[in-house]
C-alpha positions as CSV (number, residue, x, y, z in Angstrom):
1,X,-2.8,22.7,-3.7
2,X,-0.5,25.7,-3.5
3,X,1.5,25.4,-6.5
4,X,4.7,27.0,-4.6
5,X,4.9,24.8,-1.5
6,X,4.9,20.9,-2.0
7,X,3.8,19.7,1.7
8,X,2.3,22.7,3.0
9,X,-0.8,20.4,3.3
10,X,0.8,18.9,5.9
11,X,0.3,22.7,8.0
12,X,-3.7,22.2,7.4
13,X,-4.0,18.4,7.9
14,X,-2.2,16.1,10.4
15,X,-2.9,12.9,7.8
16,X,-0.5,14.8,5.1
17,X,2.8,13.8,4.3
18,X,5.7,16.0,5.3
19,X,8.3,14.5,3.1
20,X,8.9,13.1,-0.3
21,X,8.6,9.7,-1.5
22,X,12.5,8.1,-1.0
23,X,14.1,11.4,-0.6
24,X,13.0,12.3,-4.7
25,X,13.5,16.2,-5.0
26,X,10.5,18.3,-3.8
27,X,8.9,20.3,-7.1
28,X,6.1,22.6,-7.8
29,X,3.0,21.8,-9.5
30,X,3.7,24.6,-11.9
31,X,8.2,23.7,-12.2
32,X,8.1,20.0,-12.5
33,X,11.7,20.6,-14.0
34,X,11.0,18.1,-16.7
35,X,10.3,15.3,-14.6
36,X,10.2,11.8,-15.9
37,X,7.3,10.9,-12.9
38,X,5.5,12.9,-10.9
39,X,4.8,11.4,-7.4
40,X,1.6,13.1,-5.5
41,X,-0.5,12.2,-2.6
42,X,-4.2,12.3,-2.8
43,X,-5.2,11.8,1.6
44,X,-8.7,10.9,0.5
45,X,-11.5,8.2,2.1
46,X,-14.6,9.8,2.1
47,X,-15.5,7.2,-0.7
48,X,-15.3,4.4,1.5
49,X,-18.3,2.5,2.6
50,X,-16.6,-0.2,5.2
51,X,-13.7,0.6,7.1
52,X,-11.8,4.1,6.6
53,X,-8.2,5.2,6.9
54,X,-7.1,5.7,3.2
55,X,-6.6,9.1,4.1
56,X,-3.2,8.4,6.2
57,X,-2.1,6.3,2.8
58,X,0.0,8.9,1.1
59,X,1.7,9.3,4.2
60,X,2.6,5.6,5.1
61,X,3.5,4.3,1.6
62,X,6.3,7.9,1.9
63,X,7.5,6.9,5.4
64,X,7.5,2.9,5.2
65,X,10.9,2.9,3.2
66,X,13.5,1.9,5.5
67,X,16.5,3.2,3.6
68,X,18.1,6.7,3.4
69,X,16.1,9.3,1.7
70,X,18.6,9.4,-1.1
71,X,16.9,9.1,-4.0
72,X,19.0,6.2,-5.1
73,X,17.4,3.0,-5.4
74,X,19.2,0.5,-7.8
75,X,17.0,-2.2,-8.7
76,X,18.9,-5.8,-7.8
77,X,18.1,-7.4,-11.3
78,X,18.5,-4.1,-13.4
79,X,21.0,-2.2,-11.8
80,X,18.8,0.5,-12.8
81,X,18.1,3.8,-10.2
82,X,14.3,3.7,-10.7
83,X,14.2,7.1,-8.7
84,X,16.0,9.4,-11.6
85,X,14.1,12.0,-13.1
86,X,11.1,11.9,-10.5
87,X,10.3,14.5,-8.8
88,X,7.0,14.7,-5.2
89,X,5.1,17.8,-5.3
90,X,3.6,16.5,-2.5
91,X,-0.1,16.1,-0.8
92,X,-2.8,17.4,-2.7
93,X,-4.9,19.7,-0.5
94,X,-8.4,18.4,-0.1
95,X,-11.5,19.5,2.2
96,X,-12.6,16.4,4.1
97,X,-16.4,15.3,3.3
98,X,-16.1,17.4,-0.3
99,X,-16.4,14.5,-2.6
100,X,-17.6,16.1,-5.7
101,X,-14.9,19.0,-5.3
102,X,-12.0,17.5,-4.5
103,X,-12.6,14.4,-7.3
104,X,-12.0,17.6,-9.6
105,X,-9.4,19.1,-7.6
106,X,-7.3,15.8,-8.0
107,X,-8.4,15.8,-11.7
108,X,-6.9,19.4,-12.4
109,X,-3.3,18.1,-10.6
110,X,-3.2,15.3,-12.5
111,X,-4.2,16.7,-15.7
112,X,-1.8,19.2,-15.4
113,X,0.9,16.9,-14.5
114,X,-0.1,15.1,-18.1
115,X,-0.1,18.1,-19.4
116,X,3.8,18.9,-18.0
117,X,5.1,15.5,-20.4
118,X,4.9,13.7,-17.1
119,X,3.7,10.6,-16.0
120,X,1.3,11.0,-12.7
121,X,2.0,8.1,-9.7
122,X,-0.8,8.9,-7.2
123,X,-0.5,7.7,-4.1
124,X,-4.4,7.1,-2.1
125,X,-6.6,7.8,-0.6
126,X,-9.6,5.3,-1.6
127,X,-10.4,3.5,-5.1
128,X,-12.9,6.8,-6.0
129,X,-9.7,8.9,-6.7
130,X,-9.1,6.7,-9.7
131,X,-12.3,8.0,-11.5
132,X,-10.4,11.7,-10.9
133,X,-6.8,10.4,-11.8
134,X,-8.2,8.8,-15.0
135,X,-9.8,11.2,-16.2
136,X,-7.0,13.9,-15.6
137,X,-4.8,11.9,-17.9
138,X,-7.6,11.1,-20.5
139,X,-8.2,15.1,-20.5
140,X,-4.7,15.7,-22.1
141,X,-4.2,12.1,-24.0
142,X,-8.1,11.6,-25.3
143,X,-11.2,10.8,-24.2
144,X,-11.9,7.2,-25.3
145,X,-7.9,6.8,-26.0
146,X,-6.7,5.3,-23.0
147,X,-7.0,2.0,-22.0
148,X,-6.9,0.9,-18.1
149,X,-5.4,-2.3,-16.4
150,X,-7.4,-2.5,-12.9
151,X,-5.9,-4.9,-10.2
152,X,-8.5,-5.2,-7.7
153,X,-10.6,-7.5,-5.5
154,X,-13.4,-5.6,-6.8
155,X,-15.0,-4.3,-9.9
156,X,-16.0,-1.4,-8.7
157,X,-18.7,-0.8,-11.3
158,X,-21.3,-0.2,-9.2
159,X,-24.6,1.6,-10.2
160,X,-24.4,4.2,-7.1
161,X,-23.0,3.7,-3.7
162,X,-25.3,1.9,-1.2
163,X,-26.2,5.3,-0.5
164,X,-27.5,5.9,-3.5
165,X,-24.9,8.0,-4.0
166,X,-22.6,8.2,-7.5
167,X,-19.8,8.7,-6.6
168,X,-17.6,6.2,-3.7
169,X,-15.2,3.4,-3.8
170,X,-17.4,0.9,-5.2
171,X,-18.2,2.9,-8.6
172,X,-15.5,4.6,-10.3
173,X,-14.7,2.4,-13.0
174,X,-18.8,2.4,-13.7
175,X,-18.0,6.6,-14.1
176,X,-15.6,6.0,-16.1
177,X,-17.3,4.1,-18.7
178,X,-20.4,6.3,-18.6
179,X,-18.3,9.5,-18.9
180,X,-16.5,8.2,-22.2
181,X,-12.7,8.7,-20.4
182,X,-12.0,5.6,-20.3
183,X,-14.6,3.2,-22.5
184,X,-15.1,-0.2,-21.1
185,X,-13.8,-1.9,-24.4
186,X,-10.6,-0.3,-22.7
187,X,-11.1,-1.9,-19.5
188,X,-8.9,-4.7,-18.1
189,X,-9.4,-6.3,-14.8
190,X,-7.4,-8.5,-12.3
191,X,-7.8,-10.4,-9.0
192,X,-11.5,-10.2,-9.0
193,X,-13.1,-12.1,-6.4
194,X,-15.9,-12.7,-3.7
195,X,-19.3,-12.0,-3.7
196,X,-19.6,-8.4,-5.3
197,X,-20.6,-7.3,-7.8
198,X,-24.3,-8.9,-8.5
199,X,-25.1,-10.4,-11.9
200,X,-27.0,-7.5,-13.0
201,X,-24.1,-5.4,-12.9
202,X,-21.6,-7.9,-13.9
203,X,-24.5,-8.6,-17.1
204,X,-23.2,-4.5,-17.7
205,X,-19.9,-5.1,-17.3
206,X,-20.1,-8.0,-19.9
207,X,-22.4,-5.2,-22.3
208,X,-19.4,-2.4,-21.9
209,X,-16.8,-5.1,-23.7
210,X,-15.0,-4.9,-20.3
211,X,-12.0,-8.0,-19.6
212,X,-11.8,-9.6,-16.8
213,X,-10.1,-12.4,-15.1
214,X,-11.3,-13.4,-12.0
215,X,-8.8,-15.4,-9.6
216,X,-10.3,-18.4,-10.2
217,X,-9.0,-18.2,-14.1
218,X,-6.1,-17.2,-13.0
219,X,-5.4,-20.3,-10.2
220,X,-6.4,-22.4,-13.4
221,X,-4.2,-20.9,-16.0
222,X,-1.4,-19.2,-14.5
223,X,-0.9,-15.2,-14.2
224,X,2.1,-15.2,-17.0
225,X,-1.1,-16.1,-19.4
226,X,-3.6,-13.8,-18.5
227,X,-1.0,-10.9,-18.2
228,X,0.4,-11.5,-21.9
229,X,-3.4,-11.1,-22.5
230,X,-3.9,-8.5,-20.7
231,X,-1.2,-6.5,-22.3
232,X,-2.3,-7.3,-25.6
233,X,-5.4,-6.1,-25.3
234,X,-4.9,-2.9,-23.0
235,X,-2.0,-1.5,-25.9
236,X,-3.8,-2.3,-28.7
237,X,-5.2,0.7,-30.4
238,X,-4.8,3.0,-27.6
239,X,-2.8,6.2,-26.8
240,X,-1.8,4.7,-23.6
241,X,-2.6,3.1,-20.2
242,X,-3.2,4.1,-17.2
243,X,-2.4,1.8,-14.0
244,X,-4.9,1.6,-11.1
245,X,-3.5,-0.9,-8.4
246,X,-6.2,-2.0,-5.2
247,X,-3.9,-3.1,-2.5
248,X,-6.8,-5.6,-1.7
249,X,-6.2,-7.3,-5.2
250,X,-3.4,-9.0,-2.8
251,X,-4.4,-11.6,-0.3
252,X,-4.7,-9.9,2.9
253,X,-2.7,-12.4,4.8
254,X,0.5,-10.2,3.1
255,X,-1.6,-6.7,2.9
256,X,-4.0,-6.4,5.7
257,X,-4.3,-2.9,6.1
258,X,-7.3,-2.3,3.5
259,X,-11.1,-1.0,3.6
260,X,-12.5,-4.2,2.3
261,X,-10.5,-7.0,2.3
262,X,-10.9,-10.4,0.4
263,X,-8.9,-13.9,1.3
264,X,-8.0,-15.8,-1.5
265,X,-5.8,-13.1,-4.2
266,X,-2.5,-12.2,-5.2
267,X,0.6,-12.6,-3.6
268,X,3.2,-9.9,-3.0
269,X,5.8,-11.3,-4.9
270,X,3.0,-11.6,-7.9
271,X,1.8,-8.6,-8.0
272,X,5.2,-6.8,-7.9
273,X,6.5,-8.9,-10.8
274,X,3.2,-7.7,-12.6
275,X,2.9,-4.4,-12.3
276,X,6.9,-3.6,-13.8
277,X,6.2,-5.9,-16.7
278,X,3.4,-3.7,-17.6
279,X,5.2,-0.3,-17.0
280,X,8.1,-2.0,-19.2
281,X,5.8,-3.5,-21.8
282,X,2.7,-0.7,-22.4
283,X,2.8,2.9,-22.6
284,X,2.0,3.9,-19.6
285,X,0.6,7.4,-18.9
286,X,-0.6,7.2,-14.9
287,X,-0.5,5.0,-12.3
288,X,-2.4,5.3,-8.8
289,X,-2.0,2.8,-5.7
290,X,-4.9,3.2,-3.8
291,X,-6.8,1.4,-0.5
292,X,-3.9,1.3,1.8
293,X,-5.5,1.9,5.1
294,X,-2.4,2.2,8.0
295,X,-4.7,2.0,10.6
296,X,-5.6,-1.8,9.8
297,X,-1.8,-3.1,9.2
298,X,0.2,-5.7,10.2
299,X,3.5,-6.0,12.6
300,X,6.1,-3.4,10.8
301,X,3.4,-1.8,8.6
302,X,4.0,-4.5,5.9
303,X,1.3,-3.3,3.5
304,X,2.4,0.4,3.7
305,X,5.7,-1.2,2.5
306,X,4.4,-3.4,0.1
307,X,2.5,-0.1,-1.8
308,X,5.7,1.3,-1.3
309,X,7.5,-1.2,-3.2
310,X,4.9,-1.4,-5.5
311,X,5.5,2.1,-6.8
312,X,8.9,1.4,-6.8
313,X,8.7,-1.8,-9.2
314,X,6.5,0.9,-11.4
315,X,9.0,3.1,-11.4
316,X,11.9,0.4,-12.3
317,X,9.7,-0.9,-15.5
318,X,9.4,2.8,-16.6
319,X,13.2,2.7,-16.6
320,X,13.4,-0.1,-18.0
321,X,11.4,0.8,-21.0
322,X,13.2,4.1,-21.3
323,X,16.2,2.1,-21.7
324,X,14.8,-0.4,-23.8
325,X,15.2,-2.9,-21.7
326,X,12.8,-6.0,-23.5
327,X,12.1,-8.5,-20.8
């Protein structure tokens, strides 16, 4: 990325967004003026294994907001403009097909955007970009310090891709752990379902210390239960949490547009209840939305707009918390 020109990526890639998320002031990698958030796209799917399209994400979840690019969003129940002090510097410049070298090209951004005092929002690109975003933020707030809430159909602990590769979609949370970022006594996860991964893997996951609640728990005890849990256990002891939200940990009858998608999870209005109670209740460092694949949506590019919304219901419980705002 060119630090001086926030969506020049757009003039070497026709999948890079040309404006900024809900009309938020364009900054530089290098001025972030003291920005509360930092919004920044990440056009990656070379880590997908089933259907692509994550690159056009960034783009979609920027253009899907059918308001005026004002900047001014007051949040109905708060009154609070979730959009002040947030700044886009834009699409991250990537080299199609470069996994390894863009993973640590999105790593330097966000680490530098930790670095800054700000809090990273990154908007995907596939589920590997998390490994990067991760461990950006654990760079500059401590390997083995931050704790990670993971909404997902998926695990994604995976061994190595089915192509024996190690990095992809399907294993980032597995790097993670094994690179000591994030350490899987730090690991909370949400929504999983299906028929992946195996027991061997999930007989790791269970060695790591790593929390999970599978859909079926939380059908059986309610998701106000498991998330009081969940934010128990991902603020205690750490520096922080970072957020990693798979659109596919929603049913895909409300967010089709997704690489691998799984009947039977969250609804909208669930997961975007959720995800501000955790950025109002934890001490959140990062947040990335990731799998939103536009060419796979439904009628009015409703899962575009639910990622959308999703970052904006982030946003809201990060300015909630700032005002000390409770519950």
């Amino acid at each position: 990325m060119n630090p001086g020109t926030p969506f020049d990526s757009a003039r070497t890639h026709a999948f890079a967004a040309t404006s900024s998320f809900a009309g938020v002031p364009a900054a530089r990698l290098d001025d972030l003026q003291g920005a509360r958030a930092v919004i920044v796209g990440a056009p990656f799917d070379w880590g997908t294994s089933y259907r692509a399209g994550t690159r056009f994400g960034p783009k979609a979840i920027r253009e899907s907001d059918y308001f005026a690019a004002d900047a001014y969003r007051p949040h109905l129940p708060t009154g609070l403009n979730a959009l002040e002090g947030v700044v886009d510097i834009g699409d991250i410049e990537l080299h199609p097909g470069d996994i390894e070298g863009d993973l640590e090209l999105i790593t330097d951004t966000v680490e530098q955007i930790s670095a800054a005092g700000s809090i990273p929002i990154v908007l995907g690109g596939d589920h590997t970009i998390t490994y990067a975003n991760a461990t950006g933020v654990a760079r500059v707030h401590g390997f083995g310090e931050v704790a990670l809430v993971h909404f997902d159909a998926h695990a994604d602990t995976g061994e190595t891709t089915g192509y024996g590769t190690l990095y992809g979609h399907g294993t980032p949370m597995r790097r993670l752990v094994e690179s000591g970022a994030v350490p899987g006594n730090r690991f909370v996860q949400i929504g999983l379902r299906g028929y992946w991964p195996g027991p061997e893997t999930v007989a790791w996951m269970k060695d790591q210390g790593m929390r999970g609640y599978m859909m079926t728990e939380i059908e059986e005890r309610g998701l106000r239960p498991v998330v009081e849990e969940a934010v128990t256990y991902a603020g205690a002891d750490a520096s922080g949490v970072f957020l990693s939200i798979d659109i596919d940990v929603v049913d895909p009858g409300m967010a089709p547009a997704t690489g691998t998608p799984e009947p039977g999870g969250l609804t909208s209005r669930q997961i975007l209840d959720t995800v501000r109670r955790m950025a109002r209740e934890l001490n959140v460092l990062g947040a990335d939305i990731v799998e939103v694949s536009p060419p796979y949506d439904g009628p009015g590019g409703i899962t575009a707009l639910l990622a959308n919304r999703i970052v904006l219901e982030v946003l809201n419980g990060l300015a909630e918390r700032d005002a000390g705002v409770s519950s």
